[in-house]
C-alpha positions as CSV (number, residue, x, y, z in Angstrom):
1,X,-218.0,-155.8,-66.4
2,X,-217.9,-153.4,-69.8
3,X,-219.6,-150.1,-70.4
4,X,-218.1,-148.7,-73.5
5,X,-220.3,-145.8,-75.3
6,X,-219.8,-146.2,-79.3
7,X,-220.1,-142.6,-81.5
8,X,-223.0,-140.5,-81.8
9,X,-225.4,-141.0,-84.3
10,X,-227.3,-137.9,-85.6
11,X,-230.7,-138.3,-87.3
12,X,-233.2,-135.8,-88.8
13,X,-234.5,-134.6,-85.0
14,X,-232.6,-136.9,-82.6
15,X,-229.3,-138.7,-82.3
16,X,-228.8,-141.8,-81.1
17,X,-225.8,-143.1,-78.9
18,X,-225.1,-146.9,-78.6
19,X,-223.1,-148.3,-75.5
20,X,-221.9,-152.3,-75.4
21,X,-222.4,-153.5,-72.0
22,X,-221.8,-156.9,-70.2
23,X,-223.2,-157.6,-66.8
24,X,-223.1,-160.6,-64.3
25,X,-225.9,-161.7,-61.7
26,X,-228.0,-163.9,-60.8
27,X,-231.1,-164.4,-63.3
28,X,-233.7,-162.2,-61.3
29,X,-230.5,-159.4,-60.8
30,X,-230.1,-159.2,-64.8
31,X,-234.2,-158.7,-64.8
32,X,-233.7,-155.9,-62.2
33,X,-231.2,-154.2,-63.9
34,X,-233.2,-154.6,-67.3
35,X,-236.2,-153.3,-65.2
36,X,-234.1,-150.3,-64.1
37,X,-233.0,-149.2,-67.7
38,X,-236.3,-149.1,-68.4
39,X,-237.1,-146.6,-65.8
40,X,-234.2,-144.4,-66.9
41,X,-235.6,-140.7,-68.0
42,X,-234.5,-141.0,-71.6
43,X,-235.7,-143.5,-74.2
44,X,-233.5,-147.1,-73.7
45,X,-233.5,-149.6,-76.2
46,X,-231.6,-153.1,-75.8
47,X,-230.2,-155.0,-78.9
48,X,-228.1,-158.0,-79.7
49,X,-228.7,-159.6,-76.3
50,X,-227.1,-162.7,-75.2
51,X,-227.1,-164.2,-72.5
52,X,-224.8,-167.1,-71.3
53,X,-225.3,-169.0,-68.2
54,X,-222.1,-169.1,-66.0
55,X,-221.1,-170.8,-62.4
56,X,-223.2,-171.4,-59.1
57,X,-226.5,-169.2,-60.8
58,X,-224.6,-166.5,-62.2
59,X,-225.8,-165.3,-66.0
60,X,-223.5,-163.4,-68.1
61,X,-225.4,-160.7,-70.5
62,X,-223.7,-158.8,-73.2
63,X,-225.8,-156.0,-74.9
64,X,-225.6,-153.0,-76.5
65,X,-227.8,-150.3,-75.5
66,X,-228.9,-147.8,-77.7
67,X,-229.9,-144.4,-75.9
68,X,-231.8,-141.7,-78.1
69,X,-231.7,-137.6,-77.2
70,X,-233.6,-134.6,-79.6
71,X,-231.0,-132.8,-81.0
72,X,-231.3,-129.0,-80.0
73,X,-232.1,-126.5,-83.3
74,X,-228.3,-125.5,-83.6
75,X,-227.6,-129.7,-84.4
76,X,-230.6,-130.0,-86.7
77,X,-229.6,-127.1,-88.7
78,X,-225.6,-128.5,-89.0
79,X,-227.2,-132.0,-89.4
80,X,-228.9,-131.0,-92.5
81,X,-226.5,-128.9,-94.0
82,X,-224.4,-131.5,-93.7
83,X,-226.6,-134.3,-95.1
84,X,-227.5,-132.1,-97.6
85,X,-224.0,-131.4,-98.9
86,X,-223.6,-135.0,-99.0
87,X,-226.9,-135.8,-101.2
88,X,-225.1,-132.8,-103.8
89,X,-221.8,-135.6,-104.3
């Protein structure tokens, strides 16, 4: 139902990007889909879940998903320049 990727978040080696999501299915689906995330290549992370049960079995979930990626040399170097500068204010 939702899938709407927040800003980049740059740490000392890695940034992280959160995304808000809601999905609908059954109880096992939801599990599935959870399951699934997990198997995704790059390192997944679920937060503030909730989940609401709805009509005829169906469970609403509304997440945000927090995705994390190592920042190449190029984004470390600009990420501590720049976290430096602000440490000098």
């Amino acid at each position: 139902d939702l899938f709407k990727p927040g800003a980049e978040v740059p740490a000392d080696f890695y940034a992280t990007l959160p995304v808000s999501i809601k999905v609908a299915g059954a109880y096992h689906d939801i599990g599935l889909f959870v399951s699934d995330l997990a198997k995704l290549p790059r390192i997944v992370t679920l937060h503030d879940i909730s989940l609401m049960p709805a009509n005829d079995g169906v469970v609403n979930m509304e997440a945000r998903v927090q995705t994390y990626r190592y920042l190449d040399e190029g984004e470390m170097a600009a990420h501590k320049k720049q976290t430096d500068k602000a440490k000098k204010k």
